[in-house]
N, CA, C and O of each residue as an XYZ file, in Angstrom:
396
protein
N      45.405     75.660    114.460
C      46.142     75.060    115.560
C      47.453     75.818    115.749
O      48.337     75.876    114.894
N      47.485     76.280    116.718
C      49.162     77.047    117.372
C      49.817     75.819    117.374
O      50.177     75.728    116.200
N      50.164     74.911    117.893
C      50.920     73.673    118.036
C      50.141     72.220    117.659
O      48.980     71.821    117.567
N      51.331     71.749    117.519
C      50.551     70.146    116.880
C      49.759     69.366    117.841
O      49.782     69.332    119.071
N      49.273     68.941    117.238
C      47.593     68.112    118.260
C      48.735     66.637    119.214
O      49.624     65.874    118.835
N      48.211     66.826    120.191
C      48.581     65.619    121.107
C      48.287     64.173    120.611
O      49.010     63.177    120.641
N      46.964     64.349    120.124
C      46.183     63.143    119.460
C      45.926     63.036    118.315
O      45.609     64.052    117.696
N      45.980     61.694    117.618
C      45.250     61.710    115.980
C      44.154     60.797    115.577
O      44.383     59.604    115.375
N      42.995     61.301    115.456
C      42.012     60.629    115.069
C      41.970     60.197    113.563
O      42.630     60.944    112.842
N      41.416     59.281    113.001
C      41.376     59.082    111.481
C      39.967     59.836    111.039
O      40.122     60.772    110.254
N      38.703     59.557    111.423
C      37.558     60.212    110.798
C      36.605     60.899    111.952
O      36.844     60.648    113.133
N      35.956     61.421    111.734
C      35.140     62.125    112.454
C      33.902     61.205    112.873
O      33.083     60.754    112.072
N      33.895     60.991    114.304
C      32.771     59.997    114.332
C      33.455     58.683    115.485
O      32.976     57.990    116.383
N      34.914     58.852    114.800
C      35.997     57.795    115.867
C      35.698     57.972    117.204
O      35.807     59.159    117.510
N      35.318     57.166    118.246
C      35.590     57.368    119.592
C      36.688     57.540    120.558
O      36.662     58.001    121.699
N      37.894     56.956    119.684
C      39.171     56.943    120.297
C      40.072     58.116    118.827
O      39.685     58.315    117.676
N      41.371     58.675    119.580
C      41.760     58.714    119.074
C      43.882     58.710    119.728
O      44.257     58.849    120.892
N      44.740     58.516    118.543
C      45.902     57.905    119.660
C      47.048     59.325    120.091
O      47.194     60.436    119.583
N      47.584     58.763    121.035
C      48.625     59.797    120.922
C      49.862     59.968    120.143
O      50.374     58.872    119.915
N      50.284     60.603    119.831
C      51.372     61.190    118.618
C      52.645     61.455    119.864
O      53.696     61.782    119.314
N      52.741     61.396    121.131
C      53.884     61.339    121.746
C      53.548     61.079    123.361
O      52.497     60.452    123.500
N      54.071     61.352    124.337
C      53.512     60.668    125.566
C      52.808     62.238    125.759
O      53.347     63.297    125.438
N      51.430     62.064    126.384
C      50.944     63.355    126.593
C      50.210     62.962    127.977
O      49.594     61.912    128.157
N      50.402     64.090    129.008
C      50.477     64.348    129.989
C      48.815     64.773    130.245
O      48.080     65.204    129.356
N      48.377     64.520    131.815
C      46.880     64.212    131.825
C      47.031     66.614    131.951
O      47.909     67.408    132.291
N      45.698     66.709    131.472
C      45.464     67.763    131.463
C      45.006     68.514    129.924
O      44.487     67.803    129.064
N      45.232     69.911    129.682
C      44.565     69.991    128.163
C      45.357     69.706    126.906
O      46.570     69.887    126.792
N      44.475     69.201    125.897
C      45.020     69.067    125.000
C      44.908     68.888    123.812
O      44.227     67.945    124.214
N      44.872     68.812    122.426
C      44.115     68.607    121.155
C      44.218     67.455    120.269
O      45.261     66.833    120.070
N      42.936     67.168    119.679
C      42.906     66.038    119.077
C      42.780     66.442    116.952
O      41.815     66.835    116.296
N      43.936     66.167    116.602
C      43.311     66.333    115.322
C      42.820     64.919    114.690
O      42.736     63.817    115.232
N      42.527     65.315    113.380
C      41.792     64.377    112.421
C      42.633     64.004    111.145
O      43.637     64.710    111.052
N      42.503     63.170    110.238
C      42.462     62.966    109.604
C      41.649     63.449    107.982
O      42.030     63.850    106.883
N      40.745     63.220    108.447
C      39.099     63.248    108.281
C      38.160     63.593    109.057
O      37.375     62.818    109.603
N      38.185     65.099    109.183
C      37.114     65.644    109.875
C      37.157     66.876    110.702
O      37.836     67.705    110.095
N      36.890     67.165    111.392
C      37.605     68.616    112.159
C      38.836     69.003    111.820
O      39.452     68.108    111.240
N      39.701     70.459    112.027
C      40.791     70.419    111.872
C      41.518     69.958    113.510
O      42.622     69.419    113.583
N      40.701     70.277    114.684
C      41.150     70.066    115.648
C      39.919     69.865    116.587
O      38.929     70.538    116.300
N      39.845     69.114    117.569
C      38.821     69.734    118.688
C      39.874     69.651    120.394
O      40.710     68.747    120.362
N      39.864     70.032    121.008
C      40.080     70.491    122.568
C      39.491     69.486    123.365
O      38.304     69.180    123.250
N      40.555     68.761    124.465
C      40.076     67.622    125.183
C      40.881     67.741    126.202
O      42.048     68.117    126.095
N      40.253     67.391    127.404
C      40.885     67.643    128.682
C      41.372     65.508    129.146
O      40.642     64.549    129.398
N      42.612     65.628    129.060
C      42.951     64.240    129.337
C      43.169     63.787    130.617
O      43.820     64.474    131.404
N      42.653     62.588    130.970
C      42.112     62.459    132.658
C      43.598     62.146    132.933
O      43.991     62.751    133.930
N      44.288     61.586    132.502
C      45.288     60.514    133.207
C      46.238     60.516    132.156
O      45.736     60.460    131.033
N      47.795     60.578    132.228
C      48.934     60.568    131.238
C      48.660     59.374    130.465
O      48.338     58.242    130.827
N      48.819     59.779    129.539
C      49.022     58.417    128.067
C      49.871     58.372    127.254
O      49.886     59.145    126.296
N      50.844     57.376    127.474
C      52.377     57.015    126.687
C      52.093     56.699    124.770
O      51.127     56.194    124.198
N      53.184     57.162    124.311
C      53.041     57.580    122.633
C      52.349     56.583    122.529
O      52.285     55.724    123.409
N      51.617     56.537    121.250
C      50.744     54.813    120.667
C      49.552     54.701    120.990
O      48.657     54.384    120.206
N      49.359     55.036    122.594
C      47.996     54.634    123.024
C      46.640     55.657    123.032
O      46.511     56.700    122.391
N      45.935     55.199    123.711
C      44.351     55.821    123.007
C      43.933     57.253    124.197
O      44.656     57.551    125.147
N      43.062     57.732    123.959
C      42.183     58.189    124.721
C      40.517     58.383    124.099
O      40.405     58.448    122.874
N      39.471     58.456    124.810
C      38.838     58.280    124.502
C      38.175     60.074    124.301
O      38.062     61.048    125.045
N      37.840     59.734    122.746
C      37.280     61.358    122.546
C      35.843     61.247    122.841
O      35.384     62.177    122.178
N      34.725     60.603    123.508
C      33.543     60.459    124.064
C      33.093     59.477    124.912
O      33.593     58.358    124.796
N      32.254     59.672    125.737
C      31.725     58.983    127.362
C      31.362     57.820    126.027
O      30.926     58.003    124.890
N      31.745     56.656    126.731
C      31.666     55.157    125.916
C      30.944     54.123    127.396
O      31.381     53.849    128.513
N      30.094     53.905    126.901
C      29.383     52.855    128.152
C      29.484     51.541    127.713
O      29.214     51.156    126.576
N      30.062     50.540    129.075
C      30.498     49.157    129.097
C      29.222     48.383    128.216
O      28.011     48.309    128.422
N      30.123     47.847    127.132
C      29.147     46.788    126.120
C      29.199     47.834    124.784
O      28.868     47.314    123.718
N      29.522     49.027    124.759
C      29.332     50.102    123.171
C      30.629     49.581    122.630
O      31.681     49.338    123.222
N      30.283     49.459    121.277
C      31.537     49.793    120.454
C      32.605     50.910    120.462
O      32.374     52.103    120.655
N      33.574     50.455    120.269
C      34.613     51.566    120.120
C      34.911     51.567    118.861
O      35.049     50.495    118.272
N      35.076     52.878    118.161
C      35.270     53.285    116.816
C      36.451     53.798    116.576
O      36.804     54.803    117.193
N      37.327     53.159    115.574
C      38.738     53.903    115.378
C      38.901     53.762    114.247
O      38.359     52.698    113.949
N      39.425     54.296    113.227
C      39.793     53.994    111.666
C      38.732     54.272    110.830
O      38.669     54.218    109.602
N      37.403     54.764    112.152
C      35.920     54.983    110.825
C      34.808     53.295    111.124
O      33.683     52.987    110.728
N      35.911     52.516    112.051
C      35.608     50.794    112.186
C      35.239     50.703    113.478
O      35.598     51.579    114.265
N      34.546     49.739    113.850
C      34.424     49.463    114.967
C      35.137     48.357    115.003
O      35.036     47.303    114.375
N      36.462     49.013    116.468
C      37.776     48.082    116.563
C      37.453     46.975    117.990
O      37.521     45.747    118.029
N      37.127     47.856    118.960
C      36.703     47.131    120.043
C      35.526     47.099    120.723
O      34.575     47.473    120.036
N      35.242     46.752    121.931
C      33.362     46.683    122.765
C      34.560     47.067    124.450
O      35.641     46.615    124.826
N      33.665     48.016    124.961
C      33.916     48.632    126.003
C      33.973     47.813    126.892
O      32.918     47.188    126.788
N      34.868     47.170    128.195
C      34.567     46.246    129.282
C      34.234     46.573    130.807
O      34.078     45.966    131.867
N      34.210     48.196    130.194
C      33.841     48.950    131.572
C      33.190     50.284    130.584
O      33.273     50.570    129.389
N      32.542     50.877    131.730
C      32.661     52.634    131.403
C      33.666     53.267    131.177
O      34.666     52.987    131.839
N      33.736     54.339    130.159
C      35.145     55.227    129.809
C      34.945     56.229    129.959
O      33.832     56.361    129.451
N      35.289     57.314    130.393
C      34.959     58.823    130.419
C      35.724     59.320    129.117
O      36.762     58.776    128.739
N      35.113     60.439    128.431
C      35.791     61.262    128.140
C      37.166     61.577    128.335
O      37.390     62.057    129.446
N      38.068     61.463    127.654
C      39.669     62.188    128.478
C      40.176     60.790    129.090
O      41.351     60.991    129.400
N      39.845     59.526    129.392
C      40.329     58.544    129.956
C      41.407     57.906    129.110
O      41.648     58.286    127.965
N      41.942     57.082    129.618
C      43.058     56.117    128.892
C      42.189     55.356    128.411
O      41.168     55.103    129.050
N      42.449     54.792    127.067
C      41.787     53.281    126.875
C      43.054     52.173    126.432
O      44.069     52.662    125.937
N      43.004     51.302    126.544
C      43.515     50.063    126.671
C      42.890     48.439    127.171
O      41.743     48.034    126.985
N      44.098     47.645    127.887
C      43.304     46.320    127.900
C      42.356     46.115    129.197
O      41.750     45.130    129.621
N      42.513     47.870    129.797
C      41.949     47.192    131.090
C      40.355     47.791    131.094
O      39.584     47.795    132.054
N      40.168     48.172    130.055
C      38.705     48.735    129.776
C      38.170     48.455    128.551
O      37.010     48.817    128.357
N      38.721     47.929    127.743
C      38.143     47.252    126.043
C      39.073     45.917    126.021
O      40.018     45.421    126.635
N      38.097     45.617    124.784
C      37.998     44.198    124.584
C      38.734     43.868    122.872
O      38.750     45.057    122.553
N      39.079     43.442    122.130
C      39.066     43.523    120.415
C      38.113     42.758    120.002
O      38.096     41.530    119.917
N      36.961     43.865    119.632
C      35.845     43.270    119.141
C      36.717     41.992    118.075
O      36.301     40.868    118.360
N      37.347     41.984    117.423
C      37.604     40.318    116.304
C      37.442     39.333    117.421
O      36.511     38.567    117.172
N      38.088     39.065    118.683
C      38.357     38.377    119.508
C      37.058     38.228    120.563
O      37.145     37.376    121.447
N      35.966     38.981    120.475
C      35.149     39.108    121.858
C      34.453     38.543    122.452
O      33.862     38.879    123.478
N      34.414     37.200    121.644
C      33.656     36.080    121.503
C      34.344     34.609    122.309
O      33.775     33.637    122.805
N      35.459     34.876    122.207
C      36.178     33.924    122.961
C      36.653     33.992    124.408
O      36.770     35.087    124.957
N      36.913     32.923    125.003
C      37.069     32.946    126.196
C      38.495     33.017    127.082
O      38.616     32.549    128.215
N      39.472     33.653    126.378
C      40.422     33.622    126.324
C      40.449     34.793    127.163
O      41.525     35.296    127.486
C-alpha cells in the first residue's frame, strides 16, 4: 500500500467494511485486519469517518457480515461501493421487532 487504506475491514469474508476518516465517493482501499493486505474499491457516494461501505453486491433480506459476524440483514439492495447505514440495513439482534 502507497498510502493508508480509506477503509478497515476485520476478516476476510466481511461484507462491510468502515471508514478510518471521511472518504470521498470515488477510488479507494480497503484494508484488513485479517485477510488481504489491501483490496481496491470504487466508492459510490461520500462516507463520513465511522461509517460503512459495502465491500460486495448484498441483496435485500442477506446478511451483512462485519467482525467475521453477521451484524445486520439488508432492507434494500446494496451495491458494491454504496453507503450502508439505517436506510438500507436492519441490526440483525433487533430484526424481529417491530419497532
Amino acid at each position: 500500500m502507497n498510502q493508508p487504506p480509506g477503509f478497515l475491514a476485520h476478516y476476510e469474508g466481511d461484507s462491510v467494511a468502515v471508514a478510518v476518516g471521511d472518504v470521498a465517493a470515488g477510488p479507494a482501499q480497503c484494508g484488513y485486519l485479517r485477510g488481504p493486505d489491501a483490496v481496491d474499491l470504487e466508492v459510490l457516494q461520500d462516507i463520513p469517518l465511522g461509517h460503512k461501505v459495502a465491500l460486495v453486491d448484498i441483496k435485500k433480506g442477506e446478511d451483512v457480515r462485519e467482525y467475521g459476524a453477521r451484524t445486520a440483514v439488508a432492507s434494500a439492495d446494496i451495491r458494491k461501493g454504496e453507503y450502508v447505514h439505517v436506510h438500507n440495513v436492519r441490526s440483525a439482534r433487533w430484526q424481529n421487532s417491530t419497532a
